[in-house]
N, C-alpha and C positions, 0 to 999 in steps of 0.2 A: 472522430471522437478523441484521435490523441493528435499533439501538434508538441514539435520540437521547444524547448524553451531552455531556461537557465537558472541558477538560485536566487539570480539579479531581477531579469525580466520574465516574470510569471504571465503565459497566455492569457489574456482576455475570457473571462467565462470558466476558468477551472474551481472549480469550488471546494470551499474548506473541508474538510472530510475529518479532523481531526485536532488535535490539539497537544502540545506536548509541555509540561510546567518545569522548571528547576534548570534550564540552562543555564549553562556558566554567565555569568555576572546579566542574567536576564530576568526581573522582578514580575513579567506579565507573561500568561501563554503565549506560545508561540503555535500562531498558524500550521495544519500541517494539509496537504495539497497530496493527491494523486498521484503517483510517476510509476512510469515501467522504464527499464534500462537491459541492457544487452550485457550478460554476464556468462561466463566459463559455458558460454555455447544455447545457450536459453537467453527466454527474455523472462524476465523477473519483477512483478509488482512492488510496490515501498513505497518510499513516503519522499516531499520535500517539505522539509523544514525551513520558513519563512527564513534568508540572510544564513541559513548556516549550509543548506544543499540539498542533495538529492540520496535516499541512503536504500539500501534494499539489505534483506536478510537472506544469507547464505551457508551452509555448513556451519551451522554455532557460531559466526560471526554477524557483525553488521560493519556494510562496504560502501564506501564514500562514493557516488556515480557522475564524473562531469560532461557527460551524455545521455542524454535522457529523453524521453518523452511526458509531458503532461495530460492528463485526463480532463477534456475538456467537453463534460455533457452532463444529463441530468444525474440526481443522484436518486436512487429510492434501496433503501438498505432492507436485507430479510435477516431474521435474527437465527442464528445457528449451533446448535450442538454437534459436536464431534467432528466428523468427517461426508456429513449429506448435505454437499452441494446443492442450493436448491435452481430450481428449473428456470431459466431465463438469465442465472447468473452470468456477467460480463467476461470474457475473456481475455485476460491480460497476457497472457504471456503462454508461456513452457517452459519445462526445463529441458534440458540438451537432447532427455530420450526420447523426447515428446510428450510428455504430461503435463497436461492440461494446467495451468494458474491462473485464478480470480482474483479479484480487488477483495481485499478484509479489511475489517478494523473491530478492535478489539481495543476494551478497557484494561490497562495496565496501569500498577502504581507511577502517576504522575501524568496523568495523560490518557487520550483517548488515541489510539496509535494505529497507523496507517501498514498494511501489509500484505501477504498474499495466503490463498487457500487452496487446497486442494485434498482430494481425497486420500493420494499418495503421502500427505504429510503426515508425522509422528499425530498430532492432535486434531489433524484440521485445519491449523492455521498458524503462521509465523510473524511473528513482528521482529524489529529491531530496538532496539534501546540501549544508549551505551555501551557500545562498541561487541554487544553482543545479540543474539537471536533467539529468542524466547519463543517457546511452543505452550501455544492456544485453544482450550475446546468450545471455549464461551468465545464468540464471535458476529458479527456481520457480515453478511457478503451484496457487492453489487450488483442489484438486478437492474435488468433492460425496463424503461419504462417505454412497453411500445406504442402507446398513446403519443408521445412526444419525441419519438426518437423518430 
C-alpha cells in the first residue's frame, strides 16, 4: 500500500486525498496525495503537494520531506470528533515512543489538507499549513476497505 516516490514522479494509483488553494503565484488547487516520512525517530503521516513536495506536521512546525513514501490503495474516509479513532483505521506511522498514527484530513481555511491522527494528539488530529502545525477535532480518518484490500 505505500511505494517510494518523489514530488516529481507520483506512483501510479496514489490518490488525491486533498486539496490545498493560495500557493504562491498558483491560480488553481493544488493536488494533495498521501505520504508517510521518517522523522526524529517515528514515521509520520502528511501530505504531498502536487510540484511543491512532501510535508508532515511536527512539534508546532511543518517540515519539508525528500524521502518519503506514498499511499497507494483505496481510499474510504470515516468522519471524526476528537480523539476516537475509529475501527479498521490505516496505520501510518508512530511517533519515536510508539504511538500509533493514521492518515487524517481535515477542512482548513484554504484547502482540504492532508495529515495525521492519533489519540495521543492535543485534538485528534494535525495538519500542516505554512510552515506551521495546526491542531484538529473535526476530521477524517482512513479506514481499511476490506472488500477491496
Amino acid at each position: 500500500m505505500w511505494q517510494k516516490s518523489t514530488d516529481v514522479f507520483i506512483a501510479l494509483g496514489a490518490p488525491v486525498a486533498g486539496y490545498e488553494n493560495n500557493a504562491p503565484g498558483v491560480h488553481i488547487p493544488i493536488p494533495l496525495f498521501i505520504v508517510r516520512a521518517n522523522y526524529k525517530g517515528g514515521i509520520h503521516p502528511g501530505k504531498l503537494a502536487y510540484g511543491f513536495g512532501a510535508y508532515i506536521p511536527f512539534g508546532g512546525k511543518e517540515y519539508i520531506c525528500r524521502e518519503f513514501e506514498v499511499y497507494v490503495g483505496p481510499v474510504k474516509w470515516v468522519r471524526v470528533h476528537g480523539k476516537a479513532i475509529p475501527a479498521g483505521a490505516i496505520q501510518a506511522g508512530e511517533e519515536a515512543d510508539g504511538k500509533k498514527l493514521y492518515v487524517a484530513r481535515a477542512k482548513f481555511p484554504n484547502g482540504l489538507f492532508v495529515g495525521k491522527a492519533g489519540s495521543h494528539l492535543l485534538k485528534g488530529c494535525c495538519i500542516s499549513y505554512q510552515n506551521k502545525e495546526w491542531d484538529v477535532e473535526d476530521y477524517d480518518v482512513l479506514v481499511g476497505d476490506y472488500d477491496t484490500l
